[in-house]
C-alpha positions in Angstrom: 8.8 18.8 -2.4 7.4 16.1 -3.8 8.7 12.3 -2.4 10.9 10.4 -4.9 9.4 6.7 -5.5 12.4 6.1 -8.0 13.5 2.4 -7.1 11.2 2.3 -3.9 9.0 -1.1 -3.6 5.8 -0.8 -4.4 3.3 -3.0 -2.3 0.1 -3.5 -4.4 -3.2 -6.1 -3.9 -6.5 -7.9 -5.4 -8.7 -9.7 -4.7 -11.9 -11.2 -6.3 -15.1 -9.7 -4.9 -16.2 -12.7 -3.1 -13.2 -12.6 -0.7 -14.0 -8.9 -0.4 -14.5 -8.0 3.2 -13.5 -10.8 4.9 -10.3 -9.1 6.4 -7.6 -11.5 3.8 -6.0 -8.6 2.2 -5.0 -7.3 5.6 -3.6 -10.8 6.6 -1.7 -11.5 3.4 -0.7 -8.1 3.1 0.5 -8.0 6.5 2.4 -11.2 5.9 4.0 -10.5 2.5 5.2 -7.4 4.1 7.0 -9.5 7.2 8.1 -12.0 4.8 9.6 -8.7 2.7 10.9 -7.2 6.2 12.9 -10.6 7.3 14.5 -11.4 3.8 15.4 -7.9 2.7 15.4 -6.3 5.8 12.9 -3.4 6.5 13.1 -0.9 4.1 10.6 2.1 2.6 7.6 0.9 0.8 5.3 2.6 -1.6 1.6 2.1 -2.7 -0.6 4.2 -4.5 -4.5 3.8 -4.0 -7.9 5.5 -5.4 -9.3 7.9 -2.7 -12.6 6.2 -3.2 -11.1 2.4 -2.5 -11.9 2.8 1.2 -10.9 -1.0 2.0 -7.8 -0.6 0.5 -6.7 2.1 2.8 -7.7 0.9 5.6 -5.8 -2.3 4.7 -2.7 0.1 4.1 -3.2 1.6 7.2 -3.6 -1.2 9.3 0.0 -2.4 8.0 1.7 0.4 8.5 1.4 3.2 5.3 0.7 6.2 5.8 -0.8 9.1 3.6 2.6 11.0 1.6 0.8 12.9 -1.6 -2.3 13.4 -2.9 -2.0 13.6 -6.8 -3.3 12.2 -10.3 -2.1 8.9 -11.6 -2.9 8.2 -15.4 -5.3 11.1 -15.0 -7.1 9.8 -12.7 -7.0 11.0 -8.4 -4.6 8.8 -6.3 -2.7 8.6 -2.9 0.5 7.7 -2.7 1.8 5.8 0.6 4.8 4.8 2.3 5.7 2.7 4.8 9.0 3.9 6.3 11.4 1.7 8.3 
């Protein structure tokens, strides 16, 4: 069965290359999602990321998503996320 994303938040993040590998994502991620957490209450999140963006998942991982689907996104290969309450 696939997961239903309908209405789900979607948690998503750039940055320019020269902040690449500096470990910000993981902070502001981390802190958006707390700030999220406090004001709405924790609730499921989604995020859907390239399978090649290795940074990215391991930014998603270190706050909490965890691998639902692999599928195709605008034709293209994706993993979709979620980070459950």
């Amino acid at each position: 069965m696939v997961p239903s994303i309908e209405g789900v938040p979607e948690a998503g993040w750039a940055l320019a290359p020269s902040a690449h590998g500096q470990g910000f994502a993981s902070e502001v991620v981390g802190r958006a999602l707390a700030w999220g957490d406090e004001a709405f209450g924790r609730a499921r999140t989604v995020c859907i990321i390239d399978p090649e963006n290795t940074a990215s998942l391991n930014v998603a991982a270190k706050c909490g998503y965890r691998e639902v689907l692999r599928t195709t996104y605008h034709d293209d290969a994706t993993i979709l996320l979620e980070r459950q309450p």
